[in-house]
N, C-alpha and C positions, 0 to 999 in steps of 0.2 A: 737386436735384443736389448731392452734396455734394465737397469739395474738387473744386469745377470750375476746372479746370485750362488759363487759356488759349492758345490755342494758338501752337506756337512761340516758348512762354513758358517759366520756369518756376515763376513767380508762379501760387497759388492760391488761391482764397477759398473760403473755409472753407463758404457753403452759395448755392445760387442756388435760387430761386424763382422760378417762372411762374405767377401769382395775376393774376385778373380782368385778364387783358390788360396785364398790365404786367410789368417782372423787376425782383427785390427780390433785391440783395445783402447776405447778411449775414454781417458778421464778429465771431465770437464771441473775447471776450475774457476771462482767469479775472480778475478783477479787479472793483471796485465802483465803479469808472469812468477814462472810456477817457485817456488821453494824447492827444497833439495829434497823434503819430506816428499812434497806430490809428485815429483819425478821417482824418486826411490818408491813411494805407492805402486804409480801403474803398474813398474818393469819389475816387480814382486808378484801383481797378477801375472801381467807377461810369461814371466819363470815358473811360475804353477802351473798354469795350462800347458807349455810346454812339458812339462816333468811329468804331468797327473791325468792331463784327458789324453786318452787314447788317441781322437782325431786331430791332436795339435802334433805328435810327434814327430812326425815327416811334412811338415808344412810351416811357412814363415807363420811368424807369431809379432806382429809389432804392435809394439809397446807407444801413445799419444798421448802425451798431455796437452788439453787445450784449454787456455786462460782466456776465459771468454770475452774478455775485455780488449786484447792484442789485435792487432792484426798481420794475416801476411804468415809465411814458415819465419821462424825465431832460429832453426838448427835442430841438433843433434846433441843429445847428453848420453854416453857410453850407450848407446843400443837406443835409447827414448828421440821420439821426436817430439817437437815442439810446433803447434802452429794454431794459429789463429783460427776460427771458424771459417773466416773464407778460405784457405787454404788448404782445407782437409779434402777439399774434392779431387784436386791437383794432386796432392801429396798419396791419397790410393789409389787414382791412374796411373802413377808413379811405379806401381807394385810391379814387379817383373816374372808377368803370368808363367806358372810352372806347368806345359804340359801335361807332367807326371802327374799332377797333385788335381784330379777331378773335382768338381764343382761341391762345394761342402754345403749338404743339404740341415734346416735347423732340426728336424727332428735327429737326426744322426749328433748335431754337439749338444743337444739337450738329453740326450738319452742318460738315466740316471748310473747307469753302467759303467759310462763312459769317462769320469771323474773318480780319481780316489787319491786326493789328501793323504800324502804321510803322518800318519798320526804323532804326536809327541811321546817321549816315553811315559807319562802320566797317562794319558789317552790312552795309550794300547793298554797299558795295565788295564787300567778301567773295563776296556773293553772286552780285553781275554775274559776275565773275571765273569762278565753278565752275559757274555755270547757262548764265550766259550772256544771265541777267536779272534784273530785277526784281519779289519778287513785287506781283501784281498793289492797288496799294489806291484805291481810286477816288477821293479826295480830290485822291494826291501827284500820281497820273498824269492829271486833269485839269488839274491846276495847271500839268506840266511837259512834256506831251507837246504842247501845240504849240509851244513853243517847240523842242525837239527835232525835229520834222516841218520847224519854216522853216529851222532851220541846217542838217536834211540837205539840203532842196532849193535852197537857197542853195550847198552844197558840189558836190553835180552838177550845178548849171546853171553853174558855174565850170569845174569835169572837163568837160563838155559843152563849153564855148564858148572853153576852154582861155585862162582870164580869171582875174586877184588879185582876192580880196576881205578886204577884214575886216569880223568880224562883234563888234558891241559885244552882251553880253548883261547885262541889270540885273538887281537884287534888291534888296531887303529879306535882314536874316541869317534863314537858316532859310530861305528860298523853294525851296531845290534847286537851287542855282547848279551847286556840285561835283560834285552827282549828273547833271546833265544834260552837265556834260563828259567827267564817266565814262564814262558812256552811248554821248556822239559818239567820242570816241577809240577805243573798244570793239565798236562794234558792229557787224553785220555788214550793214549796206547798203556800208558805206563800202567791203567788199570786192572788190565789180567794178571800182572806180578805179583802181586798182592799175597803173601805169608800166612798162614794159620801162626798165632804165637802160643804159648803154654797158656797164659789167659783166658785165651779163646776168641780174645777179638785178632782182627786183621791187621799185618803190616802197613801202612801206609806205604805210599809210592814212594815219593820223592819231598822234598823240603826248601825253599830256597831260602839263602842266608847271606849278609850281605853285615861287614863291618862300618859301613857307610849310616851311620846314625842318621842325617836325613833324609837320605835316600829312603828308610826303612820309614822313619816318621811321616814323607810326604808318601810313600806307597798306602800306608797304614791310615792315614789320612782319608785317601782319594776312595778307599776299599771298605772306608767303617759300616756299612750298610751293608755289605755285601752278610759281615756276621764277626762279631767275634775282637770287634773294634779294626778288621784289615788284618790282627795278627794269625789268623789261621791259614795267610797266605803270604807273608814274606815276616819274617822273624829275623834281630840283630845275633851277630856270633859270638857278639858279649854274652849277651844273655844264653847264649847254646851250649858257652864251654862253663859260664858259670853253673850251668846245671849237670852236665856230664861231668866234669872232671872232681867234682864235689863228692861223685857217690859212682864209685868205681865198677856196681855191678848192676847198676841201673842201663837199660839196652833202649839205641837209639827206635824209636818205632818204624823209621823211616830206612828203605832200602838205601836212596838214591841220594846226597848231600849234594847241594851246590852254593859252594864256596864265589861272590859274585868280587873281584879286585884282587884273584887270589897274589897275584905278585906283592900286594902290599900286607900280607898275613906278619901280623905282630910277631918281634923275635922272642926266644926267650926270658931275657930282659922284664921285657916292656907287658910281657904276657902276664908272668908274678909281680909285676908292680900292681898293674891291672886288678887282679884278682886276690892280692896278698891277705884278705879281709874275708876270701868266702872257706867256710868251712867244709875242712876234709881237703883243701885244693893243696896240691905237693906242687914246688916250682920244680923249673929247671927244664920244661917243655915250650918250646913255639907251638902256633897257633897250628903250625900242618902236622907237627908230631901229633898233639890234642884231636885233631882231626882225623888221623888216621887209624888212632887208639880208640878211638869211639867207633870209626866202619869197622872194626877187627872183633867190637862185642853181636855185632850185626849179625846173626846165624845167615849161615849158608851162602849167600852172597852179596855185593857192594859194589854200590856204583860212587866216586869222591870226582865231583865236575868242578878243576876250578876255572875260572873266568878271569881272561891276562889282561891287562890294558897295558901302556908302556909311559913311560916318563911324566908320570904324576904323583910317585912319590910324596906326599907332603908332612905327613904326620913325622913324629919319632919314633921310631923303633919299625920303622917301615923300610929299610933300606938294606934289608938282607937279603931283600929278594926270594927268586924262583928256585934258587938251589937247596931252600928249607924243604921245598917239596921231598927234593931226591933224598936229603937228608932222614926226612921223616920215613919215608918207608924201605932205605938201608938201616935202620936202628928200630925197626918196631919189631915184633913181636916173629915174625914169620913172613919175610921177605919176598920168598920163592911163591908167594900166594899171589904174588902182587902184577898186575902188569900196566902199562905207562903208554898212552896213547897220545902224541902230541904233535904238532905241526912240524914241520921243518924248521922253523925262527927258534925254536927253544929244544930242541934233540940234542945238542950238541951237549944241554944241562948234564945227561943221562950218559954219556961220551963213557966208558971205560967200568962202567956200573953193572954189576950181575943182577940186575933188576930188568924184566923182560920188556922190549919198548916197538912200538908199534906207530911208524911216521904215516902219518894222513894228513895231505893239503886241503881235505875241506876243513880242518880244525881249524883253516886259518880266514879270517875277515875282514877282508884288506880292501874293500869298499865302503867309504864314506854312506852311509842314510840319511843321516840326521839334519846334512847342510845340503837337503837339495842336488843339484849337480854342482856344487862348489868341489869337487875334490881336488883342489889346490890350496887348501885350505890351513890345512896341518902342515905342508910342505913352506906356506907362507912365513907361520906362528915360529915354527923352528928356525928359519933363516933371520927372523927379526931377533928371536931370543939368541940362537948361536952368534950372533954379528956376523952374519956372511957378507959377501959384498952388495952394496947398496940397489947395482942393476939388476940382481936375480930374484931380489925382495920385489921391485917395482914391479916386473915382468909379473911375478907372480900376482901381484895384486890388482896389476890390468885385467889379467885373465880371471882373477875372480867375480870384479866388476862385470865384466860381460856375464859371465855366470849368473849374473844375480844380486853374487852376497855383496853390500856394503861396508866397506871400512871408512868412518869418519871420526871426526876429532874437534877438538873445542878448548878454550881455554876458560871461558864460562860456562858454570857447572846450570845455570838457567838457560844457558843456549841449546847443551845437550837433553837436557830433559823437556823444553819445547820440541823439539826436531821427533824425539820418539813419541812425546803426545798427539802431534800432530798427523806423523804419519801412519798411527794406529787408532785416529779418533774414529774411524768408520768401522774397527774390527773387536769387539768389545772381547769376542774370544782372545785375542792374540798376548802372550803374556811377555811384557819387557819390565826389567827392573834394575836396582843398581848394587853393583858388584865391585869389594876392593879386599886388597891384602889384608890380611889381619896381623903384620909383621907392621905395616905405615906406624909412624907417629905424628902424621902432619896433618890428616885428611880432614879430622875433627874441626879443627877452625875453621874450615872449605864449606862446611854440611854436610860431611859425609862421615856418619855415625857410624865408624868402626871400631871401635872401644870397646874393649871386652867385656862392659856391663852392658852395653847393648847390643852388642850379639847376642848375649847369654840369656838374653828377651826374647830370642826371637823364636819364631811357634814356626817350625817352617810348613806345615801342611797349607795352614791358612796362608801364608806367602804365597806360597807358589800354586796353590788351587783356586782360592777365592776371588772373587770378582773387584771391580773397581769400586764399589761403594761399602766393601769390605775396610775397616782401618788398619788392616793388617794385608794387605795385597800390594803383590811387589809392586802392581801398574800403580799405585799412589807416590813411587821415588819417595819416600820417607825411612823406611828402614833398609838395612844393608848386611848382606850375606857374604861372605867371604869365602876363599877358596874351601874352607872344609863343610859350608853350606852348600857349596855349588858343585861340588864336583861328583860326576854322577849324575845328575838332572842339566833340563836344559831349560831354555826361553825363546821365544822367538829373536828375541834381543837383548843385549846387554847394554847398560850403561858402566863402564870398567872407570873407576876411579881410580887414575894411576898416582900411587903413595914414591915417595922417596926411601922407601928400602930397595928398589932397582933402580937405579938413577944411571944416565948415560954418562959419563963424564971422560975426555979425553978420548973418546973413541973405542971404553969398553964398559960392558957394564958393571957397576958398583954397589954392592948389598952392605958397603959399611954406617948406612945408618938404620939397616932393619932394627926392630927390637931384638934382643934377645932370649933365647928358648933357656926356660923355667931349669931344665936341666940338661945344660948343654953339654957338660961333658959325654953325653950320651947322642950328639948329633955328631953323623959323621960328616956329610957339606953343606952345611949351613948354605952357603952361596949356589948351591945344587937345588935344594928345596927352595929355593927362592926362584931360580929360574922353573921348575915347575910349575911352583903357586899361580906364577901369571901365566903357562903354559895354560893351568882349567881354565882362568876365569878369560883369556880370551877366545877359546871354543865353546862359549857355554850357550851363545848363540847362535841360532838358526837360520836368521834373516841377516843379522847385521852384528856389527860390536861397535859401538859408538865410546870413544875414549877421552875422558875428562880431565886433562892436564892442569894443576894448581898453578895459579899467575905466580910461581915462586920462580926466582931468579935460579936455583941451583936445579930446576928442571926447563929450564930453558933449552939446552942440549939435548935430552930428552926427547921434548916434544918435537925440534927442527930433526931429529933421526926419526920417530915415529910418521914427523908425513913427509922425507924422502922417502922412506920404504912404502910408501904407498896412501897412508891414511889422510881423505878428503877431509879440507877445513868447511865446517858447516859456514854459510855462507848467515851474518849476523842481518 
């Protein structure tokens, strides 16, 4: 098959084979051998057909680049082969016929069924929204649908028994936290619950709500067509507590709340700083006390869904954590109404509490989505940011390599940004862009506009949505999102511009020349939120994290631990 073209894609590989039971991707290249790009190309189809057609799951899947120019096999790059055109006939007799694995006929791998692409989380939005679903991929929707089936049935047997509950739900980043509150907010069991009010019009369902300002803007963005500019379907908490907490007898319309990062619900503090200006608003409440005081005006029953993620931390006033939760509904209004549904990882919160609690392991989602079959991925990022020892980082990163995902690195910031134009010039869909601290003070000189008047430019819909001939699209490497742009959304790739507010020095990591936070006696670890900040910005992508080290002498250290632990120097 040649330019097979997969589907719902607009990525194509130049030729597919079906030889002795097996499918043999090959990308032909004019050249006398391949770049790191066109290797990392094929064995990205390679790994989707694996993951997403049906017929590649139980059958080899090789991955060919061939430089039409070479001759002869050239070898072997982590799973890619390499070989000249004469050689390709040799190298798939080579293949070592599987019995098991019968003859794979082309109508059977063209069948349109038989392909289904993990969507981004932009994409499924989109797609919930206009379908009404998601398509089906058997991976995401085992991973996510029971936890979807216990929050619905936890939310009618509440409608039923005209009962409050809140519902804690965990994750790993990338498990489908956001996409399972899409989901619950969206969909249409939640329809029969529906309330007569004194008005006379109907309860709404449900609501989702998210403190993640671009998260809400690129949602709002992707959805303005759907009606309403996108905000009739994912709404900020800024805006939710600014309207309820203003006007003490005004009743949410919505049964069902769902709180999306609930672990990083603003404290006390940080909540009346926040809101110090709207009228009618009383301090001295966090964001889950506010929250729970709003389900309580809710007649007859309430559903409060928050959404956990774990060590991303970044903000101020974010560092109090999941015990706000317990807090708020030991101190609200009528306790004994309340009951608390949460995984095993976070039960222990509720330890010794006459608050009624309710341990359910689907609550928990502890499978990677987002990165493909990389789930060594997070287990990678942690061991590079804790300093664990050097061979368990490596190990890890062999094993992602195989997997798929790419980790590389570069000390010229035009070396890295050719490598991701190249190896996505054939996928106009595929969105890569560049990513850095917003704590650096160095990056500026580099090209890499992280400065807080140009951040404060930035529109992130059109970023993270809009196409390459857009002047605002991250694939142009011109403007730069930082960890409180990025966290929450993803890419297929990142370009990570590593700044000198983590720097390696002496064998640990060093945050003494981050800037400093505007009012810092209000951070509690400054050097905490710093190891998170690069905790988002390097899971933000999908395919790959490509790392752009400053030719400075006091990141020299840095970079030589960056590719021990594993990260591939692009080859200049």
């Amino acid at each position: 098959m040649l330019e097979y073209e997969l589907p719902m894609e607009s990525r194509r590989a130049d030729v597919i084979l079906l030889a002795r039971g097996a499918v043999v991707v090959l990308e032909l290249k004019g050249k006398d051998s391949p770049s790191q790009a066109d290797i990392d190309q094929v064995s990205a189809y390679a790994r989707d057909l694996r993951c997403y057609h049906s017929e590649c799951a139980e059958r080899p899947v090789l991955a060919v680049v061939v430089p039409t120019r070479a001759q002869g096999y050239l070898g072997e790059q982590v799973g890619v082969h390499i070989a000249g055109p004469d050689a390709l006939d040799a190298l798939i007799m080579d293949i070592e016929k599987d019995p098991k694995s019968p003859p794979l006929s082309p109508q059977q791998f063209l069948a349109e069924s038989s392909y289904r692409p993990l969507p981004t989380l932009v994409q499924a939005a989109r797609e919930l929204f206009q379908t009404g679903r998601i398509r089906p991929i058997h991976r995401a929707r085992a991973a996510t649908d029971p936890a979807v089936d216990c929050i619905s049935g936890v939310i009618h047997e509440a409608a039923a028994k005209k009962e409050r509950r809140l519902v804690l739900l965990t994750g790993v980043p990338g498990s489908g936290k956001t996409l399972v509150g899409l989901r619950i907010a969206h969909a249409h069991f939640l329809d029969d619950l529906a309330i007569p009010r004194e008005n006379g019009t109907a309860s709404a369902p449900a609501v989702y709500l998210s403190g993640n300002g671009p998260l809400v803007q690129v949602l709002q963005y992707e959805l303005r067509e759907a009606g309403g500019g996108g905000k009739a379907f994912v709404r900020g908490v800024r805006d939710y507590v600014k309207r309820y907490s203003g006007k003490k007898d005004l009743v949410p319309s919505e049964h069902v709340l769902i709180f999306d990062e609930a672990q990083r619900a603003f404290d006390a503090e940080k909540v009346s700083a926040t809101h110090k200006g709207t009228a009618g608003f009383e301090a001295g409440k966090s964001e889950p006390e506010h929250f729970i005081e709003f389900a309580e005006r809710i007649p007859e029953w309430c559903v409060v869904v928050g959404l956990i993620g774990g060590g991303q931390e970044i903000h101020v006033g974010e560092e109090a954590g999941l015990v706000q939760w317990r807090h708020a509904i030991e101190g609200c209004s009528n306790p004994a109404d309340w009951e608390v549904h949460c995984p095993p990882e976070v039960a222990d919160i509720f330890s010794g509490s006459e608050v009624r609690r309710t341990v359910n392991r689907q609550l928990s989602l502890d499978t990677e989505i987002r990165f493909h079959l990389a789930t060594d991925l997070h287990d990678f990022i942690a061991s590079v940011l804790e300093n664990k020892p050097i061979r368990y980082s490596l190990q890890t990163a062999g094993m992602l390599e195989h997997q798929g995902y790419h980790l590389r690195i570069a000390r010229d910031l035009d070396v890295a940004k050719r490598y991701l134009r190249d190896r996505y010039a054939e996928c106009p869909e595929k969105r890569f862009g560049m990513v850095a601290s917003a704590k650096d003070k160095d990056l500026v000189r580099f090209g890499v506009p992280n400065d807080f008047q140009s951040t404060k430019r930035m529109r992130f819909g059109p970023w993270y949505g809009d196409p390459e001939d857009s002047p605002n699209s991250c694939r142009r490497l011109a403007e730069v999102v930082t960890e409180f742009g990025a966290q929450g959304l993803e890419l297929d790739a990142v370009l990570l511009a590593w700044g000198t507010d983590l720097m390696m020095e002496d064998g640990r990591w060093s945050n003494r020349k981050a800037r400093g936070y505007q009012k810092s006696a209000h951070v509690g670890d400054p050097y905490q939120l710093r190891i998170n900040a690069y905790r988002v910005l390097m899971t933000r992508g999908r395919d790959a994290t490509v790392v752009f080290v400053p030719p400075l002498n006091e990141l020299d250290e840095t970079y030589d631990y960056l590719v021990a632990t594993g990260f591939k120097e692009i080859d200049t």
